[in-house]
mmCIF file of the N, C-alpha and C atoms, coordinates in Angstrom:
data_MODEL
# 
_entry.id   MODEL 
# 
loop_
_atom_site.group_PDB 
_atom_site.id 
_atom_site.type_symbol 
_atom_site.label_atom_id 
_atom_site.label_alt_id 
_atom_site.label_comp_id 
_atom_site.label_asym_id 
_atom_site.label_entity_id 
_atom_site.label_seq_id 
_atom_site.pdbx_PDB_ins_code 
_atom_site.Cartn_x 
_atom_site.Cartn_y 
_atom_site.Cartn_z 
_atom_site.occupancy 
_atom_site.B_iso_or_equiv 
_atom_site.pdbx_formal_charge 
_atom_site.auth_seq_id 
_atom_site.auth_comp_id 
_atom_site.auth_asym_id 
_atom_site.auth_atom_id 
_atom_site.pdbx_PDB_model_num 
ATOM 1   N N  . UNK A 1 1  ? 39.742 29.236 9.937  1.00 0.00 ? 1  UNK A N  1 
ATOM 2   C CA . UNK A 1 1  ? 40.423 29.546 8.696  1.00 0.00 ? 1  UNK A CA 1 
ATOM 3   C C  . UNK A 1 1  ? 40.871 31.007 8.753  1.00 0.00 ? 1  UNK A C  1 
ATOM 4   N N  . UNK A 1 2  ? 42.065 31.266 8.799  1.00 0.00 ? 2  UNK A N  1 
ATOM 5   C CA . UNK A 1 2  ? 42.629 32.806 8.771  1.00 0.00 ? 2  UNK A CA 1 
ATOM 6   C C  . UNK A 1 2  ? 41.553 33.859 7.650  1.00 0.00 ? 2  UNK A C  1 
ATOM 7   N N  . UNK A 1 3  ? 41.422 34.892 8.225  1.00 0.00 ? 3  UNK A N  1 
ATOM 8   C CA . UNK A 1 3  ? 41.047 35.875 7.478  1.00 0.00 ? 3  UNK A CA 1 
ATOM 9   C C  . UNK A 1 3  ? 39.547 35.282 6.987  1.00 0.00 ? 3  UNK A C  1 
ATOM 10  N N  . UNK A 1 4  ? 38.560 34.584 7.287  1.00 0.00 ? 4  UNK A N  1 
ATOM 11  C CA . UNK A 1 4  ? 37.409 34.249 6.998  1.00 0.00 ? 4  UNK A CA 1 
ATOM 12  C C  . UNK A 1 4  ? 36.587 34.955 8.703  1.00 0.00 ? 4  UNK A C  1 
ATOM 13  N N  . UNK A 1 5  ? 35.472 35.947 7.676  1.00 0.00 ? 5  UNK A N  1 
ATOM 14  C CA . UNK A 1 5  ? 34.952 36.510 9.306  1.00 0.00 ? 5  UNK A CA 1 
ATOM 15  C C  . UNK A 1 5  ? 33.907 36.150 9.385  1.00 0.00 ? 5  UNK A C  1 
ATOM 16  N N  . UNK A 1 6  ? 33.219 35.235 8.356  1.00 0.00 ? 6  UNK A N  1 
ATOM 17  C CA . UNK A 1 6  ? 31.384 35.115 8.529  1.00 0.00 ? 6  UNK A CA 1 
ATOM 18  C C  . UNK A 1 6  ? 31.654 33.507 7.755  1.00 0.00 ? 6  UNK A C  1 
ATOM 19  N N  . UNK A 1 7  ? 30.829 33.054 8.437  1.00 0.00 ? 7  UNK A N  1 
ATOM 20  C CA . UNK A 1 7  ? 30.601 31.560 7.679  1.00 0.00 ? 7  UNK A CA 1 
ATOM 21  C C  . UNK A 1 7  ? 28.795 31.032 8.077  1.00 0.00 ? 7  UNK A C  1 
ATOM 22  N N  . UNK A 1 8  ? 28.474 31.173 6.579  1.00 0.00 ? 8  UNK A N  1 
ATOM 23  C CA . UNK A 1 8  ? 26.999 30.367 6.785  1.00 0.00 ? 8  UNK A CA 1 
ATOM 24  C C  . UNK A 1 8  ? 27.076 29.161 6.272  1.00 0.00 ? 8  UNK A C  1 
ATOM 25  N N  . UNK A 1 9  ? 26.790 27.847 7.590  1.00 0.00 ? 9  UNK A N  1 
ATOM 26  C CA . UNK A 1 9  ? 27.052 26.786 6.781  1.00 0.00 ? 9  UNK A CA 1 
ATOM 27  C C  . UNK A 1 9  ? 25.290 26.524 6.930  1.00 0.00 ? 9  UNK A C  1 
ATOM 28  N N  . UNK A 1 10 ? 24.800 25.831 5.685  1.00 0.00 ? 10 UNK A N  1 
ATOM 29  C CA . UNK A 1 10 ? 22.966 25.274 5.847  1.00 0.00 ? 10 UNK A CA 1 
ATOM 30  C C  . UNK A 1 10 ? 22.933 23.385 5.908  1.00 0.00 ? 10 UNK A C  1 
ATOM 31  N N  . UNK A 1 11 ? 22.662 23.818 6.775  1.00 0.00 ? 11 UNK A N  1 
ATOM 32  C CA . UNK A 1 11 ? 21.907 21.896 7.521  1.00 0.00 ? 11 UNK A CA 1 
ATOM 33  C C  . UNK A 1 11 ? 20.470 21.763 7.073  1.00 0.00 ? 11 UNK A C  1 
ATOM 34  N N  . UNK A 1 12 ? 20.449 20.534 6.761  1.00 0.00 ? 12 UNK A N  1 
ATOM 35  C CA . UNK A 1 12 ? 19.094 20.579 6.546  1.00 0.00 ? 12 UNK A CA 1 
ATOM 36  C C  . UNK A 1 12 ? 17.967 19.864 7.669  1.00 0.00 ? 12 UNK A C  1 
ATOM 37  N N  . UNK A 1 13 ? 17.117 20.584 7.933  1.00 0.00 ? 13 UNK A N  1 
ATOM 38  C CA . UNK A 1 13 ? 16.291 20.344 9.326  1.00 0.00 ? 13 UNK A CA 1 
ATOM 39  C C  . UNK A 1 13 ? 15.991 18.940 9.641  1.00 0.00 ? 13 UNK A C  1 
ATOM 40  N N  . UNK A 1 14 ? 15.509 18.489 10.772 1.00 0.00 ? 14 UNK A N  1 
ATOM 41  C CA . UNK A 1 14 ? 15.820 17.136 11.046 1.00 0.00 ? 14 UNK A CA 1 
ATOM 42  C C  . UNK A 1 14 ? 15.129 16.572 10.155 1.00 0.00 ? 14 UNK A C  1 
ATOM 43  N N  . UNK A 1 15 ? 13.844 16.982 10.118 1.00 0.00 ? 15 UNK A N  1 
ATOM 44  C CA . UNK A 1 15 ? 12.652 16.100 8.995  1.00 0.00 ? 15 UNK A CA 1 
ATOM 45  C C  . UNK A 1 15 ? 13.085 15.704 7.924  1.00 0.00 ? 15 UNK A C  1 
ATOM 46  N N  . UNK A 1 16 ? 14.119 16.551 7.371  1.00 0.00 ? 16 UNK A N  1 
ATOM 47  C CA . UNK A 1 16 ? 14.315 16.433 6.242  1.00 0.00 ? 16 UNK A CA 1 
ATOM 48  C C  . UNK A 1 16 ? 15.411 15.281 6.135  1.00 0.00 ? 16 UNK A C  1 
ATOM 49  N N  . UNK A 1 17 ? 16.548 15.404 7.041  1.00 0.00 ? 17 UNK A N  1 
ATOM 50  C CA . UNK A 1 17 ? 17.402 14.709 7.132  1.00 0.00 ? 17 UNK A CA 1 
ATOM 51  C C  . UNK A 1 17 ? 16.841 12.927 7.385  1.00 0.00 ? 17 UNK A C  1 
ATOM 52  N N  . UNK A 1 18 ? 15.965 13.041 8.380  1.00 0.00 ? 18 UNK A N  1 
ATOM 53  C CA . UNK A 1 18 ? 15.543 11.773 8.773  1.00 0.00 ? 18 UNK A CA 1 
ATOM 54  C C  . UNK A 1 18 ? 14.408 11.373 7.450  1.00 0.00 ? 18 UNK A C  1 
ATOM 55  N N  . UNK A 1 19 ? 13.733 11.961 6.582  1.00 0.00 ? 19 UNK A N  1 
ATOM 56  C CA . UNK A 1 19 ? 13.427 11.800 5.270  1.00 0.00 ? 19 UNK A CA 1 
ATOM 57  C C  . UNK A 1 19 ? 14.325 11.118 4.229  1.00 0.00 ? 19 UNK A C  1 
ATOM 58  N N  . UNK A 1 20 ? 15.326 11.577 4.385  1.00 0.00 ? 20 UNK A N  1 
ATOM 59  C CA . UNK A 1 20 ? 16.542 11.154 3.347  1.00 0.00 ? 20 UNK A CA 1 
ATOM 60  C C  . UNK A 1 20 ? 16.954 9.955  4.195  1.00 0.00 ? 20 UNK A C  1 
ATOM 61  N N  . UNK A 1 21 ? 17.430 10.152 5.310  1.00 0.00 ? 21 UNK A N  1 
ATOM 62  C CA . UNK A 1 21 ? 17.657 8.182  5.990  1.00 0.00 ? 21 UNK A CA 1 
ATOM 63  C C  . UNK A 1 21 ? 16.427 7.113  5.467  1.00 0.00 ? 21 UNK A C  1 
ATOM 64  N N  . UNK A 1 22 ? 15.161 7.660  5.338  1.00 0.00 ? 22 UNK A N  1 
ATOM 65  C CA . UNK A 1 22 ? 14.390 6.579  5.102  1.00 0.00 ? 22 UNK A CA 1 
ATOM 66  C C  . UNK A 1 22 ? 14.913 6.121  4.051  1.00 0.00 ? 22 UNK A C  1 
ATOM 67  N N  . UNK A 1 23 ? 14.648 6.663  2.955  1.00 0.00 ? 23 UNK A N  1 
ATOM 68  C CA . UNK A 1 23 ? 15.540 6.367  1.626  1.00 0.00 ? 23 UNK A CA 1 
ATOM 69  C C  . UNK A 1 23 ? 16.296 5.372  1.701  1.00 0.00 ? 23 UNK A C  1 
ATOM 70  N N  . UNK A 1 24 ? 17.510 5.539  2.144  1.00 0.00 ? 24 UNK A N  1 
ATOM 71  C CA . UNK A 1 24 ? 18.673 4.716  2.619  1.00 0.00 ? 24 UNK A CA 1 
ATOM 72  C C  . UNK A 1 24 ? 18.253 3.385  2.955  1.00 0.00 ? 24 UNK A C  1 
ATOM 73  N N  . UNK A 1 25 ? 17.909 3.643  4.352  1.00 0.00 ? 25 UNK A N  1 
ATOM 74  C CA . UNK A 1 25 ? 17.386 2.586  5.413  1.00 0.00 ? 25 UNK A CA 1 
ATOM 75  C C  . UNK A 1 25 ? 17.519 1.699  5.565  1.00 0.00 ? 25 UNK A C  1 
ATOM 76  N N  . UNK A 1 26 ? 19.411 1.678  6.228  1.00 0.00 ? 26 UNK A N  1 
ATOM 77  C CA . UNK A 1 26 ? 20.351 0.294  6.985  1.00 0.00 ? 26 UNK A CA 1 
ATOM 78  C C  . UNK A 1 26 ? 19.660 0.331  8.335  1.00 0.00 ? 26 UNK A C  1 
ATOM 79  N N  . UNK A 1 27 ? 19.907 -0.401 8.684  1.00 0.00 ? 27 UNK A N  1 
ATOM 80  C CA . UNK A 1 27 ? 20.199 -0.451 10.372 1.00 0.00 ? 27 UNK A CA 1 
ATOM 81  C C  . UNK A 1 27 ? 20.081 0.941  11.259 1.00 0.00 ? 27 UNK A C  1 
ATOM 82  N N  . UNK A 1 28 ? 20.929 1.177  10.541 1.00 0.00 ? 28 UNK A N  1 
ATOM 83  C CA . UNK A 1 28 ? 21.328 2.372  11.324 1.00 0.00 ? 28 UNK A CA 1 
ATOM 84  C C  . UNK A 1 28 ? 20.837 3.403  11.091 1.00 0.00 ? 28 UNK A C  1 
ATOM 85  N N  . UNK A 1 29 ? 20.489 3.628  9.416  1.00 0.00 ? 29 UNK A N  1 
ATOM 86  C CA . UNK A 1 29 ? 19.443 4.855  9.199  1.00 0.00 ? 29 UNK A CA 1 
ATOM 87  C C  . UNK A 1 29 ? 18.333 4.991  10.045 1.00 0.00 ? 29 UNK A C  1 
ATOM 88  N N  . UNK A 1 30 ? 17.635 3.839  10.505 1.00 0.00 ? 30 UNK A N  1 
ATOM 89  C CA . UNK A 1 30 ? 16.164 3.370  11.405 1.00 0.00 ? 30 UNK A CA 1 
ATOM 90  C C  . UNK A 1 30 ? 16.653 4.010  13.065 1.00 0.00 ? 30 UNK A C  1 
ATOM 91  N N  . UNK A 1 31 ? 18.029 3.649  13.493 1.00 0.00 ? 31 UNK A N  1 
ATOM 92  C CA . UNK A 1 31 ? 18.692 3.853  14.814 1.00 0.00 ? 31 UNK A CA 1 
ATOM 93  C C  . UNK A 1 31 ? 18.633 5.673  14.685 1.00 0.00 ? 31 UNK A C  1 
ATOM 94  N N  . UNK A 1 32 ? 19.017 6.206  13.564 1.00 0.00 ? 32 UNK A N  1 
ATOM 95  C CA . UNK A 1 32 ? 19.300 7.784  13.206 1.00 0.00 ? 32 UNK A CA 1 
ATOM 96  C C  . UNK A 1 32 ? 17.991 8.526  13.095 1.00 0.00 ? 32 UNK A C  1 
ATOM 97  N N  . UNK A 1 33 ? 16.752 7.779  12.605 1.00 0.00 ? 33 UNK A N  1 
ATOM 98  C CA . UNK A 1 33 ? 15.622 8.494  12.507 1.00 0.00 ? 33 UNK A CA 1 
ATOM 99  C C  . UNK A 1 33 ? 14.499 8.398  13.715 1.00 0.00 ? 33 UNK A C  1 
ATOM 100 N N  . UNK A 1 34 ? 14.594 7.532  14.373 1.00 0.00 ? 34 UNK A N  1 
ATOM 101 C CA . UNK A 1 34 ? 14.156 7.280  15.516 1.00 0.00 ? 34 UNK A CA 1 
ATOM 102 C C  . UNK A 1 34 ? 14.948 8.450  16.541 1.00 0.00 ? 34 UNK A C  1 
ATOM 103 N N  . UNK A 1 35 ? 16.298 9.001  16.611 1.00 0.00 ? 35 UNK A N  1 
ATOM 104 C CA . UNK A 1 35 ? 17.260 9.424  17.303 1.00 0.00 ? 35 UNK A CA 1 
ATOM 105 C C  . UNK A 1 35 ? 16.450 11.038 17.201 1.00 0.00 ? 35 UNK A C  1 
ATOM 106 N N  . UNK A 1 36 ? 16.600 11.326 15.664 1.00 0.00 ? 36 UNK A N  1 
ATOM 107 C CA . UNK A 1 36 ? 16.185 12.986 14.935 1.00 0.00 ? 36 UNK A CA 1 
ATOM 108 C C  . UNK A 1 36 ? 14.788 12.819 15.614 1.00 0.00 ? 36 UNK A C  1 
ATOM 109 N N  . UNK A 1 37 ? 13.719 11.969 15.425 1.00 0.00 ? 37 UNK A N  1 
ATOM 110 C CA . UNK A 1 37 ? 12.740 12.231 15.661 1.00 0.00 ? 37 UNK A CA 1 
ATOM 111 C C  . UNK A 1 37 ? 12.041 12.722 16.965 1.00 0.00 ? 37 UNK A C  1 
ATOM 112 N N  . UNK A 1 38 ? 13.215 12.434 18.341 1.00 0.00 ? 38 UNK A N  1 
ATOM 113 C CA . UNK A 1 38 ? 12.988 12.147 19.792 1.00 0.00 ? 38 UNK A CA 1 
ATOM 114 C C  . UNK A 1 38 ? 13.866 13.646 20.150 1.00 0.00 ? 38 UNK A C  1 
ATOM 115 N N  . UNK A 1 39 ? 14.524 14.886 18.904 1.00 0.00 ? 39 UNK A N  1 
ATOM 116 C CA . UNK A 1 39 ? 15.290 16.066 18.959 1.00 0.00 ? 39 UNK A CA 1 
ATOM 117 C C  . UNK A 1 39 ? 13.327 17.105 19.506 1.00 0.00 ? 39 UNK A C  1 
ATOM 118 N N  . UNK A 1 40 ? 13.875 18.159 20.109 1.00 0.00 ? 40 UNK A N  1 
ATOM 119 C CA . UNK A 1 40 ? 12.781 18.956 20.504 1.00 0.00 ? 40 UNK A CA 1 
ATOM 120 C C  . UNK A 1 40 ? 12.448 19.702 19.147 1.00 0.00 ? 40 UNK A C  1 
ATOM 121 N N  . UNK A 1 41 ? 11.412 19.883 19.118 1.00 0.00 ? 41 UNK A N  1 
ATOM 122 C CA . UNK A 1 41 ? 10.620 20.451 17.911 1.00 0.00 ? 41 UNK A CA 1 
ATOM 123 C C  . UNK A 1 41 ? 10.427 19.546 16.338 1.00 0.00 ? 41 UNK A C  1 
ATOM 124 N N  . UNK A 1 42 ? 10.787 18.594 16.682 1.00 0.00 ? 42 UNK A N  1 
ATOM 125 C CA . UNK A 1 42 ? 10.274 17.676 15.382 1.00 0.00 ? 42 UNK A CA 1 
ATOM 126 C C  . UNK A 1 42 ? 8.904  17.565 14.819 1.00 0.00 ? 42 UNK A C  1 
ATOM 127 N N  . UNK A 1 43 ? 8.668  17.450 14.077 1.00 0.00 ? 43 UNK A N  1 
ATOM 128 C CA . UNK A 1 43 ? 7.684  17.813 13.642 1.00 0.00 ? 43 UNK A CA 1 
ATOM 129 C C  . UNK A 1 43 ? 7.078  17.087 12.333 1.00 0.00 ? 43 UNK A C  1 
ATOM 130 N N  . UNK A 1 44 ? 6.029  15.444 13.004 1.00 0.00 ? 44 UNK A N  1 
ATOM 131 C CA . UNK A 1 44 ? 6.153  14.733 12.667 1.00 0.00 ? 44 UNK A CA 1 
ATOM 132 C C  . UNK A 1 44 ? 5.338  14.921 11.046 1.00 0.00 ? 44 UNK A C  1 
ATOM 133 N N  . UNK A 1 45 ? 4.695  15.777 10.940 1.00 0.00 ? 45 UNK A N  1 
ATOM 134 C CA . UNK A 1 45 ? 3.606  15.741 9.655  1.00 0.00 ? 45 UNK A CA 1 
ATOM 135 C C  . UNK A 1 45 ? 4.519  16.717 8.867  1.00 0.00 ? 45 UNK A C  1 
ATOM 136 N N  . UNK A 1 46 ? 5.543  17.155 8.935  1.00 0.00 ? 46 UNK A N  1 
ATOM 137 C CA . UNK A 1 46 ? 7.047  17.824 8.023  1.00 0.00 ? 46 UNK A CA 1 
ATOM 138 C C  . UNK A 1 46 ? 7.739  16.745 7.543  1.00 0.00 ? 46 UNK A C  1 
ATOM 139 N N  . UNK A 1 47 ? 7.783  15.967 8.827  1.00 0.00 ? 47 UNK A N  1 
ATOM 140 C CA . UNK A 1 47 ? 8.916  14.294 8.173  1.00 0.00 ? 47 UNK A CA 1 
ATOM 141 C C  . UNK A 1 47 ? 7.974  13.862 7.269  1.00 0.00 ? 47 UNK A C  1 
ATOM 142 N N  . UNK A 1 48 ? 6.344  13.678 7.265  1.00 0.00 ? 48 UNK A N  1 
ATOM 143 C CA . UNK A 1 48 ? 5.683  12.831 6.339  1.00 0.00 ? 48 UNK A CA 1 
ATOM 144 C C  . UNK A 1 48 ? 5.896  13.724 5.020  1.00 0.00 ? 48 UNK A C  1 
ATOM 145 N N  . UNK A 1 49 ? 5.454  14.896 5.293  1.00 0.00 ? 49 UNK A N  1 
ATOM 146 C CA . UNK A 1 49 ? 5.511  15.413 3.878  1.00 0.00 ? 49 UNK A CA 1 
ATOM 147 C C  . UNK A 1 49 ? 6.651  15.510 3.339  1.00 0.00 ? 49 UNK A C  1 
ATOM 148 N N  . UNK A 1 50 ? 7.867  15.742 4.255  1.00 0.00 ? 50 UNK A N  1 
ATOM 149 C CA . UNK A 1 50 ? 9.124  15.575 2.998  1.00 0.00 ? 50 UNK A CA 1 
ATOM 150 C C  . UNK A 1 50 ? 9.347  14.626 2.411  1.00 0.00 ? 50 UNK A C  1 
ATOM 151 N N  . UNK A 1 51 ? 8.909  13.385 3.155  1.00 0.00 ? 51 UNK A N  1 
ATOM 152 C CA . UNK A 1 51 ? 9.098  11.955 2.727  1.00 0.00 ? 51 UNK A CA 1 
ATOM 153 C C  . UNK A 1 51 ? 8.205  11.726 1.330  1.00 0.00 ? 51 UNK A C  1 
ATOM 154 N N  . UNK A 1 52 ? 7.099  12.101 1.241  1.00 0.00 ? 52 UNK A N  1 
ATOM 155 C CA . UNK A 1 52 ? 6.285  11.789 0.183  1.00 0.00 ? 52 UNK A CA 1 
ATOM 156 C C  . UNK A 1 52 ? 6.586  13.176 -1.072 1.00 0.00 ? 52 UNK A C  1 
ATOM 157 N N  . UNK A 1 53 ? 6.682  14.229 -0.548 1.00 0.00 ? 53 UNK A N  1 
ATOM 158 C CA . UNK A 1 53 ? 7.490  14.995 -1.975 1.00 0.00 ? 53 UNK A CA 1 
ATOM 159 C C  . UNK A 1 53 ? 8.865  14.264 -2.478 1.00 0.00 ? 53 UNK A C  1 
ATOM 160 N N  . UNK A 1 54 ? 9.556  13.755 -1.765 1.00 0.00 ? 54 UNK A N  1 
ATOM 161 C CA . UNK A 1 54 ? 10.691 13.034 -2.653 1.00 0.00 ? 54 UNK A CA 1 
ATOM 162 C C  . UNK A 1 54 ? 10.541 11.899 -3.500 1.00 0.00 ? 54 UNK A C  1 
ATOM 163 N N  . UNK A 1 55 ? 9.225  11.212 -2.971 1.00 0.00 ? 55 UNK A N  1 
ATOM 164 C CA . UNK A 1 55 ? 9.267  9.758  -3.555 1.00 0.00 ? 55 UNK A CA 1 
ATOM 165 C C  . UNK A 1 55 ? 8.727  9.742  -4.929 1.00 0.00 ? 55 UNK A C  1 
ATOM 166 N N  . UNK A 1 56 ? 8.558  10.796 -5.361 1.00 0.00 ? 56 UNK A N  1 
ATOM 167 C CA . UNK A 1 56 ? 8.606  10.705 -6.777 1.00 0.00 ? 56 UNK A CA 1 
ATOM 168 C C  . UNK A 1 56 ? 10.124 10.446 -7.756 1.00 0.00 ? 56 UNK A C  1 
ATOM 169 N N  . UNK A 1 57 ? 10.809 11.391 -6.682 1.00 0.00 ? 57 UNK A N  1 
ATOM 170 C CA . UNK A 1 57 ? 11.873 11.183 -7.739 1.00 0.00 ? 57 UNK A CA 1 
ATOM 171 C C  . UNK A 1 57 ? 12.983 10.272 -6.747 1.00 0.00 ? 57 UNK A C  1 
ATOM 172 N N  . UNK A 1 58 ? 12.095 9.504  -6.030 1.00 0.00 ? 58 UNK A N  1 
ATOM 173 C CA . UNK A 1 58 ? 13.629 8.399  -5.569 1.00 0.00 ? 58 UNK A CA 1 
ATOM 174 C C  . UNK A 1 58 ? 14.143 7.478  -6.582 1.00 0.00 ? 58 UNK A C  1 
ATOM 175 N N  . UNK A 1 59 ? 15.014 6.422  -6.820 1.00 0.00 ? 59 UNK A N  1 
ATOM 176 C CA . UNK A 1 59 ? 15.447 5.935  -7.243 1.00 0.00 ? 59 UNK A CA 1 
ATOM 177 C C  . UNK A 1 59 ? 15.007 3.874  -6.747 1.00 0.00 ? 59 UNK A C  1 
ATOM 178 N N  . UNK A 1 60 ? 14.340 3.590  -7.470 1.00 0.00 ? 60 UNK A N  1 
ATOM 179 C CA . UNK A 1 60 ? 14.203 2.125  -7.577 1.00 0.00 ? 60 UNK A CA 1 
ATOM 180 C C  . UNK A 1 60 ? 12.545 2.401  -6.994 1.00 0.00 ? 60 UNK A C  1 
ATOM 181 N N  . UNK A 1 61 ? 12.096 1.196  -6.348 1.00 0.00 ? 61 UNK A N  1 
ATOM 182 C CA . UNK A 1 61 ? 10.444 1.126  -6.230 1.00 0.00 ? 61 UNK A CA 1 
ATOM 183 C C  . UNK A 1 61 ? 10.235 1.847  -5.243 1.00 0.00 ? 61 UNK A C  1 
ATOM 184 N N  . UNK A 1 62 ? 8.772  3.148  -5.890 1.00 0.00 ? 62 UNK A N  1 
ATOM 185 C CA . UNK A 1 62 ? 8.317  3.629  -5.098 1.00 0.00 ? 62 UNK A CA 1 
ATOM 186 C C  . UNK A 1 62 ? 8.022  2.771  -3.517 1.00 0.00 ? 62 UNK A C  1 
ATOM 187 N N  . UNK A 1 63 ? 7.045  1.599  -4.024 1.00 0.00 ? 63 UNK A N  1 
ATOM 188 C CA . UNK A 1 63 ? 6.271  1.206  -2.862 1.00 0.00 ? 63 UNK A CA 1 
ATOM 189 C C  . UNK A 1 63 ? 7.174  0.415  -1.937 1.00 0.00 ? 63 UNK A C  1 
ATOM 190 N N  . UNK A 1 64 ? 9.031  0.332  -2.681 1.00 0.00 ? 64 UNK A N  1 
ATOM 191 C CA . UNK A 1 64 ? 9.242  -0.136 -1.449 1.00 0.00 ? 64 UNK A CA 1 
ATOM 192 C C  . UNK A 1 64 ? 10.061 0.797  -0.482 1.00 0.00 ? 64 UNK A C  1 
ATOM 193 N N  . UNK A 1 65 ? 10.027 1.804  -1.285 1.00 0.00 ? 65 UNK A N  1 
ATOM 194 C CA . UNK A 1 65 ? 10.604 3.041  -0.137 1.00 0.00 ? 65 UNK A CA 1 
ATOM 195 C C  . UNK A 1 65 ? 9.003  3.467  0.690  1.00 0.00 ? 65 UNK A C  1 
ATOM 196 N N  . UNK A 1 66 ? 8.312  3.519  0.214  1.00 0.00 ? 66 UNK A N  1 
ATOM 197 C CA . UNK A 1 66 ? 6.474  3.308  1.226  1.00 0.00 ? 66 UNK A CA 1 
ATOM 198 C C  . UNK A 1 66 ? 6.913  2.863  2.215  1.00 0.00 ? 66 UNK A C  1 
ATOM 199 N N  . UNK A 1 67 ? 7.169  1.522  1.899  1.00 0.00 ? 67 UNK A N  1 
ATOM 200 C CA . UNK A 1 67 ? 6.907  0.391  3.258  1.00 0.00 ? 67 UNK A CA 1 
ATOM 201 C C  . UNK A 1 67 ? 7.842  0.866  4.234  1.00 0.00 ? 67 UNK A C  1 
ATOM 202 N N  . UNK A 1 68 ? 9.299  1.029  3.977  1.00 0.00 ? 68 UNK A N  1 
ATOM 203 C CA . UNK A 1 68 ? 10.253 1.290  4.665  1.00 0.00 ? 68 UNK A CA 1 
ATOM 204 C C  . UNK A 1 68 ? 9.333  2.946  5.494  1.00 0.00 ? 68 UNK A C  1 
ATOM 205 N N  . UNK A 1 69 ? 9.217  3.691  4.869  1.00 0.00 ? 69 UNK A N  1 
ATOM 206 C CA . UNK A 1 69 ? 8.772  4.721  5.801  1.00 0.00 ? 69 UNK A CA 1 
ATOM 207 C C  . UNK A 1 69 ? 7.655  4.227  6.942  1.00 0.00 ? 69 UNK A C  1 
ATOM 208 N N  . UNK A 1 70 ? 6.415  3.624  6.455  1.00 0.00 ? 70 UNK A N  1 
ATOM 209 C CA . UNK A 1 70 ? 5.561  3.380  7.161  1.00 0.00 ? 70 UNK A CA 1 
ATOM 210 C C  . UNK A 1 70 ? 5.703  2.350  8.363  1.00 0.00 ? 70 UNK A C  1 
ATOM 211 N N  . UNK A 1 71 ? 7.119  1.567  8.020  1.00 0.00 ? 71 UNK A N  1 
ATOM 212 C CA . UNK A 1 71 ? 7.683  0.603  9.018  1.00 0.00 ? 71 UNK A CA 1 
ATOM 213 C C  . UNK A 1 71 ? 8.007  1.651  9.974  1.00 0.00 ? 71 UNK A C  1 
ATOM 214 N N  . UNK A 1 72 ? 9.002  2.659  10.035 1.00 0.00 ? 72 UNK A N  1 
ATOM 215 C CA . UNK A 1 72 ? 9.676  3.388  11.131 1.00 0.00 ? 72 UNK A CA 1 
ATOM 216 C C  . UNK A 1 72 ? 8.903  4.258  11.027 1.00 0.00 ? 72 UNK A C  1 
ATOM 217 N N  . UNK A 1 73 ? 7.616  4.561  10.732 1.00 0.00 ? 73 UNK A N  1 
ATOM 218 C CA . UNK A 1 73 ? 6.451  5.415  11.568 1.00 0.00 ? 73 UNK A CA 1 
ATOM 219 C C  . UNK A 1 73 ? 5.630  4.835  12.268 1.00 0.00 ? 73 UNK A C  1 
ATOM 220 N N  . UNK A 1 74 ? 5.692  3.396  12.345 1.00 0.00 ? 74 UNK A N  1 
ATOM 221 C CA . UNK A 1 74 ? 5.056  2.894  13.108 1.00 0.00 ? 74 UNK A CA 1 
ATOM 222 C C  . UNK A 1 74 ? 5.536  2.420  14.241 1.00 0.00 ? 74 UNK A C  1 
ATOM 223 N N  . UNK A 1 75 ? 7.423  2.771  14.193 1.00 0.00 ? 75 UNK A N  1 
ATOM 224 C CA . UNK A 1 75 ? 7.810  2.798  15.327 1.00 0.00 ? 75 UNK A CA 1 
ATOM 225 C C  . UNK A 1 75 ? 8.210  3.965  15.912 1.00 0.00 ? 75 UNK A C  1 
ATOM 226 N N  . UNK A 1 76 ? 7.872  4.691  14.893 1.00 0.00 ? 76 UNK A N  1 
ATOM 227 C CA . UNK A 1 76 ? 8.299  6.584  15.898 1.00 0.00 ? 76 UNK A CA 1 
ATOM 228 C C  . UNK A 1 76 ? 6.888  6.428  16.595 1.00 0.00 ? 76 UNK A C  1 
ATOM 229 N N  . UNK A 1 77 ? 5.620  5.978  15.822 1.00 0.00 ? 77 UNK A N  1 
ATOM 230 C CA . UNK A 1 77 ? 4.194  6.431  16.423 1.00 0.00 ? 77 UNK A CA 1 
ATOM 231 C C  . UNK A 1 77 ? 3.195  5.064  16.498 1.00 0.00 ? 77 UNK A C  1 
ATOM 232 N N  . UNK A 1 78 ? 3.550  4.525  17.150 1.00 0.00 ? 78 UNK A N  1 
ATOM 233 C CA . UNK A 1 78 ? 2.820  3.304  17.640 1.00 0.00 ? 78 UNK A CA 1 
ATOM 234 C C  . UNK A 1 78 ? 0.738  3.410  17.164 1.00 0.00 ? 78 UNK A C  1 
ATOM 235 N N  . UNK A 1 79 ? 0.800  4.230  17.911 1.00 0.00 ? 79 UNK A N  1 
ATOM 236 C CA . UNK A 1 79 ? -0.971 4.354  18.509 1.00 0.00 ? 79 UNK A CA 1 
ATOM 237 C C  . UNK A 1 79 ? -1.464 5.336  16.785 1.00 0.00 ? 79 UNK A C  1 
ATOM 238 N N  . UNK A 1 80 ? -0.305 5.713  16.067 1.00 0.00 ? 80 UNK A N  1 
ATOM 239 C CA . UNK A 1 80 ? -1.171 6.609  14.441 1.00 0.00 ? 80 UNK A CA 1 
ATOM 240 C C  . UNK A 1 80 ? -1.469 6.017  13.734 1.00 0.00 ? 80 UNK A C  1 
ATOM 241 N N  . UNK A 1 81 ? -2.885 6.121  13.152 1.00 0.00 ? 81 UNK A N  1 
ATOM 242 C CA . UNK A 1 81 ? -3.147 5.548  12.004 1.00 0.00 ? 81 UNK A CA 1 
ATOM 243 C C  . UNK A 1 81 ? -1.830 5.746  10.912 1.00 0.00 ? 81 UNK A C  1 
# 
């Protein structure tokens, strides 16, 4: 962009991002969080906790945005309680 000399754009870190796919959670959100999760420095007890600070204020049933997380943590982490 002419005459623009600094640009801060903010992403939000993978955890967080792959937090918000659970939410979602087509097909492809599961293909996207599995993807973020396998990025270097992930940091799997950040994804849990962002996941569970939001689920207060998600939208429709808590417990079935639960399940959906605990489904694709049990395929990011096979062997975790």
């Amino acid at each position: 962009m002419p005459g623009l000399r600094f640009l801060r754009v903010l992403t939000p870190a993978a955890e967080d991002l792959a937090a918000m796919k659970v939410f979602r959670f087509h097909a492809k959100d599961a293909e996207d969080v599995v993807a973020l999760a396998g990025t270097r420095g992930f940091d799997r007890e950040r994804f849990r906790s962002a996941f569970f600070a939001a689920l207060p204020a998600a939208i429709g049933s808590p417990s079935w945005h639960e399940q959906s997380f605990w489904m694709i943590w049990g395929r990011l982490y096979p062997s975790s309680p």
